[in-house]
Structures are given as structure tokens and as C-alpha cells.
N, C-alpha and C positions, 0 to 999 in steps of 0.2 A: 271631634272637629267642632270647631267655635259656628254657632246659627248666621250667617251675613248680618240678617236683621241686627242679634244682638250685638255683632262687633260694633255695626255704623250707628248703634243707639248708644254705645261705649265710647265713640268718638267723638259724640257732640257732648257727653259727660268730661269730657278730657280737659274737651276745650272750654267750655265752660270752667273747669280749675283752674284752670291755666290762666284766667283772668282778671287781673286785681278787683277790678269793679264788679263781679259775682258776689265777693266778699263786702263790698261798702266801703273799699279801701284802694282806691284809686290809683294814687302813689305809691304804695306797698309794691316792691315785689313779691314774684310767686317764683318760691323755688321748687326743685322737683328732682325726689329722689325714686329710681324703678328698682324693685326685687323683681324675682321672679314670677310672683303669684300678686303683688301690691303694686301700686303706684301712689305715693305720700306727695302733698298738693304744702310747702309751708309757706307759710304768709302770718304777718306779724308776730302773737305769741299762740297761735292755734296751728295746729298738723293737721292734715284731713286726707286719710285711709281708704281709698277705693282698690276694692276686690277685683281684679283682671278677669274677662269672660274667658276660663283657661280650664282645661282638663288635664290634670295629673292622674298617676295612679291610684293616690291616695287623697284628690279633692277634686271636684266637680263644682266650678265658677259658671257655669256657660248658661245659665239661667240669673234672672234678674231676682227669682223667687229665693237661690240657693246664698246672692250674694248679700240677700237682705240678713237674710239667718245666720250668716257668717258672721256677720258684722257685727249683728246683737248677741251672739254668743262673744266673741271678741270682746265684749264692752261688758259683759256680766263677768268672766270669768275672769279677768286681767285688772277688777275693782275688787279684786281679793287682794292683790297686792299690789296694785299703782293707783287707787283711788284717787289722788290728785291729779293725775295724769289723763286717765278716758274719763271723758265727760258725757259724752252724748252718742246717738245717732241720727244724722239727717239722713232725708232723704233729697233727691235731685227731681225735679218735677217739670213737663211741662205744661204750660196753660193753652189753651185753644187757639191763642197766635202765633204758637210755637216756640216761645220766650221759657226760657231754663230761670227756675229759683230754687235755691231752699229750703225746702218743707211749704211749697207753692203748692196753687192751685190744680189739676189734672193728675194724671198720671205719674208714678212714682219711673223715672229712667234707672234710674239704681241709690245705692246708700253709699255713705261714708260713715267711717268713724272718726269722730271728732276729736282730737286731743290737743293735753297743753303742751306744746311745744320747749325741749328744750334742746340745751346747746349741745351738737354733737361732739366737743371734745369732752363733754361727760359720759359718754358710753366706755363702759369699761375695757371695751377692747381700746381703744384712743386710749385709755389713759396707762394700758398695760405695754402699749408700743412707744409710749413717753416714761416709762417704767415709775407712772406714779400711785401705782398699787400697792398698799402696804400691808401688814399682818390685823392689826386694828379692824379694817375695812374687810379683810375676808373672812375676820372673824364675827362681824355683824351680819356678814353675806351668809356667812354659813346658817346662825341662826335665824334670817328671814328666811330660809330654806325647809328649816328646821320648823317652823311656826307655818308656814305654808302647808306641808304637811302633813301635819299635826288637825290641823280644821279641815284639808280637804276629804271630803265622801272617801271612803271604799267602794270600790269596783271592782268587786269579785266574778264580775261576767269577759274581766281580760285579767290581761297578766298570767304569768305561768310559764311552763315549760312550751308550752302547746304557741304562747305569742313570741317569746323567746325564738323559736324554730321556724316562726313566719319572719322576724325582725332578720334572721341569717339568711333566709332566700331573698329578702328582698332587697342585702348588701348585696349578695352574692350577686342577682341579676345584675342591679347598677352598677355593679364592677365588674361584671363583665365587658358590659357596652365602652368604658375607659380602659380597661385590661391591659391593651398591648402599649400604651402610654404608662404604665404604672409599673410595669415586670410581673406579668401573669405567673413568673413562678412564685412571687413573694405574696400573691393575691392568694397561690392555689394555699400555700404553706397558714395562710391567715385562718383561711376556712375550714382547713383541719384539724386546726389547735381550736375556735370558734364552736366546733360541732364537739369535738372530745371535753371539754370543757362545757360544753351545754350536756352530755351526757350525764356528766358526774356531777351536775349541781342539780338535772331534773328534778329530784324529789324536795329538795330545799326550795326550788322557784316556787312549786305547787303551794308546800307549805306555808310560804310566808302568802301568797293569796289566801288560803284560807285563813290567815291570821290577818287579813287584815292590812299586808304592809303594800298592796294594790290601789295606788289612790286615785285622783283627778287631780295629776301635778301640775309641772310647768309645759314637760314635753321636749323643751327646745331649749335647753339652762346654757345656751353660750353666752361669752361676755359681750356679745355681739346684742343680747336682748336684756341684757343688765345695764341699769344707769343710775349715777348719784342724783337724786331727787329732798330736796331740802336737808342734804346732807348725808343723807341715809343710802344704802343700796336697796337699789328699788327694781324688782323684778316685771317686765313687760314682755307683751308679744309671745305670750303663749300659744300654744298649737289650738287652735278652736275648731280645726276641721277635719280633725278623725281622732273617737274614742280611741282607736287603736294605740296611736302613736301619744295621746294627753294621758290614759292612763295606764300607769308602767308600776312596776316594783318603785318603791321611794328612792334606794339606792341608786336605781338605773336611773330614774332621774338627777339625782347629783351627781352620777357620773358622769356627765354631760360635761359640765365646769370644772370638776376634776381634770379629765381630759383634756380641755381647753389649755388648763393652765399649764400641764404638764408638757405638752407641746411645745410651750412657751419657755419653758427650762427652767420654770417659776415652781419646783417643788415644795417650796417652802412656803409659799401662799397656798396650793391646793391642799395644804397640811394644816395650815391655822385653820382653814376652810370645814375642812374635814374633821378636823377635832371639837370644833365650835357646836357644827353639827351633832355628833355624838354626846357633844356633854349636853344636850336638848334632847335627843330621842337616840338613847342609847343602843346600839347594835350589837351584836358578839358571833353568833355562827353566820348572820345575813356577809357578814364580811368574806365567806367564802367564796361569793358569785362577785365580788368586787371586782378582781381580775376579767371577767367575762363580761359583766357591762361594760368597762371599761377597754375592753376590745372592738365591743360591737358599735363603740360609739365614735373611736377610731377608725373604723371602716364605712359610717355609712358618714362621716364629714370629708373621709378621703374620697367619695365619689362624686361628692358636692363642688369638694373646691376641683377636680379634676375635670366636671363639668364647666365649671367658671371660664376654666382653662379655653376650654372649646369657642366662648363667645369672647375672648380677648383675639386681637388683630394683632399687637406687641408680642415678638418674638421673644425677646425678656421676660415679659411679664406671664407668657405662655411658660414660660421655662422654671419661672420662677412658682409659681402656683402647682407645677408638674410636681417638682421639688419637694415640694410641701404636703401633694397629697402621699408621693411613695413616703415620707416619713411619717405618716400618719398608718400606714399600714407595717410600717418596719419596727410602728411604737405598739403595736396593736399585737405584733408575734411577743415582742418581750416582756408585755405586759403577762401573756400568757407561758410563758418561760419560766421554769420552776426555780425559786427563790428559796431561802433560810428564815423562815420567822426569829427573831430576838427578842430577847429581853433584857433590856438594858434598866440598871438602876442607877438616880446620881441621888447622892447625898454630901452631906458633908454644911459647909456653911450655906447659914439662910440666903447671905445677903447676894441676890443676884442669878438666887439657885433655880428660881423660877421663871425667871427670861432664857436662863443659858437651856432649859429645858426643853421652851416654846423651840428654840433656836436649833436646838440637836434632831430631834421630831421626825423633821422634815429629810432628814442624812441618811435615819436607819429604814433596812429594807422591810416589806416589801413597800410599793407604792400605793399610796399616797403617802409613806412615810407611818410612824409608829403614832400609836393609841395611843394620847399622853393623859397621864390619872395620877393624881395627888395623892398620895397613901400617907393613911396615918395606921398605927398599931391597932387601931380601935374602929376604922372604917370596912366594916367588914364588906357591905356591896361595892364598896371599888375594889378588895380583893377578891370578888368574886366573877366583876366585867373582867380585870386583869386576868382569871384563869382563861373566863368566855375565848376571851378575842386569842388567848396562846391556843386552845383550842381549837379553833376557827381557822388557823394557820396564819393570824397576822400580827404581825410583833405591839411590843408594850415598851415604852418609856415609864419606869415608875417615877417620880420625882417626890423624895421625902427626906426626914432626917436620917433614918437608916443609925441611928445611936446605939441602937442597942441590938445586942448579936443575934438573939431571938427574931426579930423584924429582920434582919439579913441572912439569918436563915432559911425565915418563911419564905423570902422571894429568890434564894440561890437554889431552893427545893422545889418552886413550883417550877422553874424554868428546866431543871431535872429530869420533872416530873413529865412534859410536854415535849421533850426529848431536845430543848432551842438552847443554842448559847444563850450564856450568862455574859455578861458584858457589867462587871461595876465599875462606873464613874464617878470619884470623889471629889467635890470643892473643896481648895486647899491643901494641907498639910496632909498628908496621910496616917490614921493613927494607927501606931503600931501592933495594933490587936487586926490590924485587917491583913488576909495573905495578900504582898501583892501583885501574886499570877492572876490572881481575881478583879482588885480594885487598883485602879488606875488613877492617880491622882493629877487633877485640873489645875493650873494656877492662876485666880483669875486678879491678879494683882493689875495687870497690863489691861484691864479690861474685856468685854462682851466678846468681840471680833477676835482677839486673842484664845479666848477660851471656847470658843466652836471653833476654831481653827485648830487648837491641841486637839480636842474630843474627837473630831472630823479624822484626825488621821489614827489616831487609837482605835476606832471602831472597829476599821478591819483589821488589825493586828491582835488587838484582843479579842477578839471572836476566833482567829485561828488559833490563840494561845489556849483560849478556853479550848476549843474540841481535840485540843489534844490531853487534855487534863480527864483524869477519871471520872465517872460520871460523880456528881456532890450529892451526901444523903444527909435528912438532919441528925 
């Protein structure tokens, strides 16, 4: 429970924001946006971040000393990747006649964090509900991601199986408290596939902590805390107030925006995204716990907006967010719902071979769509991620020229080998040396949208033509 003292020393901070002329800007309005745990103060092109004296489970506001430290972690660790953006910390002060300034005389009443203010129809969620997200942008997203943790610390004192199995009790709780709004049986069925699925990946969580793949991420990767800044996707508002939740497996943090997108029925962005990523910090067996971050991240954003729920008054908009989190738990079983790894290969003409690729990606299962990797006859570490990720159980897009029968041997035998259909897709004419129960020919004369719309419905048809065929040896 919040101190009185600190509430009513929080209130004359408020008001104080709330001020034009605090600021030296008289005429300016002051706008004001509330989160749960923040209250954002904007006025001209500066934001300013005050910390609510509030007790969650997982952060402890209620002191003036926690909200200082808040702040300045916020400001250190979010000028890893918005440097233009967090500028400063002030502090709110006041003097001996009880007059409030910034970074004034007396006593410190609490901090802000100081930012450059921009326009909120650049936050990626805005501009993904105006559908102005495109492959380009998630694929620069991916690798700010990808470069984020690549320089962030390892923390090998979390992550693992052992935070993994806290990260499930503590959906599990907050989904209970929403439960009988969301259909406790689809809640119970999440948590069972969540725990059997954390069973079977235990020893790979461990391991990749001790490799290393445990870092100091973002924490909170929705497109909610992503925004285009000088053009760029610029990652802010990372978790600064528990080790627990900032440092995670890599993966599980890109599951985050995975998720997001995938909600959004935007496959095909969490796939540029995804691949962008991998072609910077290459994965293969870590792909196996993909489905299980990508559960749990399902589950604890469906207790979030379920919560929201609870503080709207609009019976619509209560209905409508209700809505939203049971799909979030309905996407979190399927996620975990046992799928078909593939291996799909397209060759055939150059011209165009490698957009209709980026384009297909995103179609083949499982989710996030398939590993896509450039092969040439002579590239031997992509045909070696290629085996990794069939492996791993998640499919591969090869995208190459496939000319010579040796090179479409190699890859009709590794997908043999890994027990996945074979799936060949050829631009163009088909040459008559190819079987065509195997290779399926594209015509991309009519153009891009033409040519993922033929491959889009061949996928599944050649996949079951393939497993009815003998297994292929070379």
C-alpha cells in the first residue's frame, strides 16, 4: 500500500507537470498520457516520465528513492537503442517556500525521465492498425533486434528452465484472477500444453544459458514500445524494473514482436522479421523452444489486455478487448499444437526468384513461417543452418538455382533424411529432367501476387502428394 505522505508529495509532482509554465512555456499545452505504472507529461517537443508511487508484483514505486533508480536505469539502458530519444534525468525539487522547479533548490520530490518527444502515429502499433508496416521496415526491425543482442551483457544468474517455470506461475496466477471472462477451460488446456512443452525443452533452456544466449534484452518487444525515429525502427521503453522479466533467452525476447504481429494476422511481417534476425545471429536447435516462448508470451499479454478490460466502462469496448485476450490464449494452444516441419525448394529463373521467396516464407509452417537461406552448390554453412533448423523441427525455404541434379539431390535427401516433405517449387517452365510429383512449376509471367498466389495453394497439395510418395534416396 502506497505511504499518504508519498501519494500527496506525488500530487503536487502532478500538478506541477501539468503546468505549462513549470516548463517556461506558458502558451504550450500540456498533454497527458496514464499507463499503468507511468504518467507521460508532453509539452512542445520534450516528454517527461514520472514513475507512479505503486506496488506491483514485479516493481516496487512507493518510495521516492526506488523511483529515482528507476528512472536512471530507464535512461542508461534504453540509450542502447534510442539514443536520440532519452536525454536526461531531472529531478522535481522543492525550495524553502515550497515552490516546485527542476533540478531546483531543496529537496528532491521525485525524477522524471526526460525525452524527445515524438508523434504518436509513429508507433508501430498506429501504424500496423493503418496497415503501413511493410517487409523493408521488419526487416530492419529484426536486425536492430538482432544488434541489440548481440552487445547486450549475458546473465547467466536468470534465464533457464528454473525462470521459464516462474514465468508459467506467474501467467497462470494472473489468469486466474481474469479466468472465468476468458473460458477457464481454454486457460486450463494452455497451461498444459505451456508445462509439457517446458518439460521437453528443460535441458535446451539451461543450455543455451550457459551458452550465453541469456542476455539484458528489451523485455517488452511489443510494437506498442517500437517507433520510427529518423527513419529507422527505433526500440524504447524497455523493462528497467526487474532482472527477472529484462533478462530472458534472446529468442523469448523476440517472441515478444513475433507474437504481436502474428495476432495481427501479419504473418508475413513476423517472418521478414524473423529471418532478418537469423541472417545476424544465426539459430538452429534454439528454434525448438520457439513455440513455448511464443505461448508464454500469448498468455501473459492475454491477462494484460483482459485486465484493461476490467478498467473500461464501454460495454463494446469491454467486449471487444474480452475478445482479444481469449484469442490470445486460443493462439497460444495452437502455437503449441504439433505441426509438419518442410522443406520447400524454389529454383528455376533468377528474375524475381528472390522476392517470390521473401513472399512464400511466411505461408510455410511451422510459425513464424520457414528459415529462408540462399544456397548455392558451394555454400556449405547454409547447408549446414539448413540441416540445423530441419533438425530443430522448423522448416527451411531453400531459394537457389537448383540447375544441376546433384544440388537437387542434395536437398530432396536431406529433407528424407529429417523425415519433412519435400515440397519443389520452380520458376517457370518446368525442365523436363525434373519429376513432376516433386517439382511444381510457378508462372510468374502475370507477376509477384500471381506467383505467391499459385505457390500458396500448391503448398498443401504438394506436401500431401509428397508423403504419399516413397521415401527419395540419392
Amino acid at each position: 500500500m502506497q505511504p499518504p505522505a508519498d501519494r500527496q508529495g506525488q500530487d503536487a509532482v502532478i500538478a506541477f507537470l501539468s503546468r505549462p509554465a513549470s516548463y517556461g512555456l506558458p502558451n504550450d499545452p500540456v498533454e497527458r498520457i496514464e499507463t499503468h505504472c507511468s504518467i507521460v507529461f508532453l509539452v512542445a517537443d520534450r516528454a517527461y516520465k514520472m514513475k507512479r508511487a505503486i506496488r506491483y508484483a514485479s516493481l516496487d514505486y512507493t518510495t521516492g528513492e526506488a523511483r529515482r533508480a528507476a528512472c536512471e536505469a530507464e535512461l542508461v539502458l534504453n540509450r542502447r537503442t534510442a539514443p536520440g530519444l532519452y536525454l536526461q534525468v531531472q529531478s522535481i525539487n522543492r525550495d524553502a517556500e515550497g515552490a516546485l522547479a527542476f533540478d531546483g533548490p531543496g529537496p528532491a520530490l521525485d525524477h522524471v525521465v526526460v525525452m524527445r518527444r515524438f508523434a504518436q502515429a509513429d508507433l508501430l502499433d498506429n501504424m500496423a492498425d493503418r496497415g503501413a508496416l511493410t517487409r523493408d521496415l521488419m526487416r530492419a526491425l529484426g536486425q536492430a533486434i538482432a544488434r541489440l543482442h548481440a552487445t547486450a551483457a549475458p546473465t547467466p544468474g536468470f534465464g533457464g528452465s528454473a525462470a521459464m517455470g516462474r514465468a508459467i506461475v506467474d501467467n497462470e496466477r494472473e489468469l486466474a484472477r481474469v479466468a472465468s471472462a476468458l473460458d477457464g477451460v481454454a486457460v486450463d488446456a494452455l497451461g498444459d500444453r505451456v508445462r509439457a512443452a517446458l518439460a521437453a525443452n528443460a535441458a535446451l533452456l539451461d543450455r543455451r544459458r550457459a551458452e550465453g544466449k541469456v542476455r539484458r534484452g528489451h523485455g517488452d518487444l511489443r510494437l506498442a514500445n517500437i517507433c520510427l525515429h529518423g527513419g529507422q525502427p527505433t526500440l524504447f521503453d524497455c523493462i528497467e524494473f526487474s532482472d527477472e522479466i529484462g533478462c530472458v533467452d534472446v529468442l523469448y525476447d523476440l517472441a515478444f514482436l513475433l507474437m504481436d504481429l502474428l495476432l495481427r494476422d501479419r504473418g508475413d511481417l513476423a517472418n521478414a522479421a524473423f529471418n532478418a534476425y537469423l541472417d545476424m545471429a544465426p539459430e538452429t536447435d534454439g528454434l525448438r523452444a520457439l513455440p513455448l516462448f511464443l505461448a508464454l508470451r500469448t498468455a501473459t499479454r492475454s491477462y494484460a489486455v483482459a485486465g484493461s478490460a476490467e478498467r473500461r466502462t464501454n460495454p463494446r469496448e469491454v467486449a471487444r478487448l474480452l475478445a482479444h485476450a481469449r484469442r490470445h490464449i486460443n493462439a497460444g494452444i495452437n502455437f503449441l499444437s504439433p505441426e509438419t516441419a518442410h522443406f520447400v525448394a524454389l529454383g528455376g529463373d533468377v528474375a524475381g526468384r528472390s522476392d517470390l521467396a521473401a513472399a512464400l516464407a511466411g505461408l510455410i509452417p511451422l510459425v513464424p513461417g520457414a528459415r529462408l537461406l540462399h544456397l548455392t552448390s558451394s555454400d556449405a554453412p547454409a547447408w549446414r543452418e539448413a540441416e540445423g533448423v530441419l533438425m530443430a523441427g522448423h522448416s527451411v525455404l531453400a531459394e537457389a538455382g537448383f540447375a544441376h541434379d546433384a544440388e537437387r539431390q542434395r536437398a530432396i535427401h536431406l529433407a528424407s533424411t529429417h523425415k519433412v516433405p519435400f515440397i519443389g517449387l520452380w520458376l517457370g517452365s518446368l525442365p523436363a529432367a525434373l519429376d513432376d510429383r516433386v517439382w511444381h512449376a510457378i508462372d510468374s509471367s502475370q507477376g509477384i501476387l500471381t506467383a505467391v498466389a499459385t505457390a500458396a495453394v500448391l503448398l498443401p497439395e504438394a506436401a500431401a502428394a509428397r508423403r504419399a510418395l516413397a521415401p527419395v534416396s540419392s
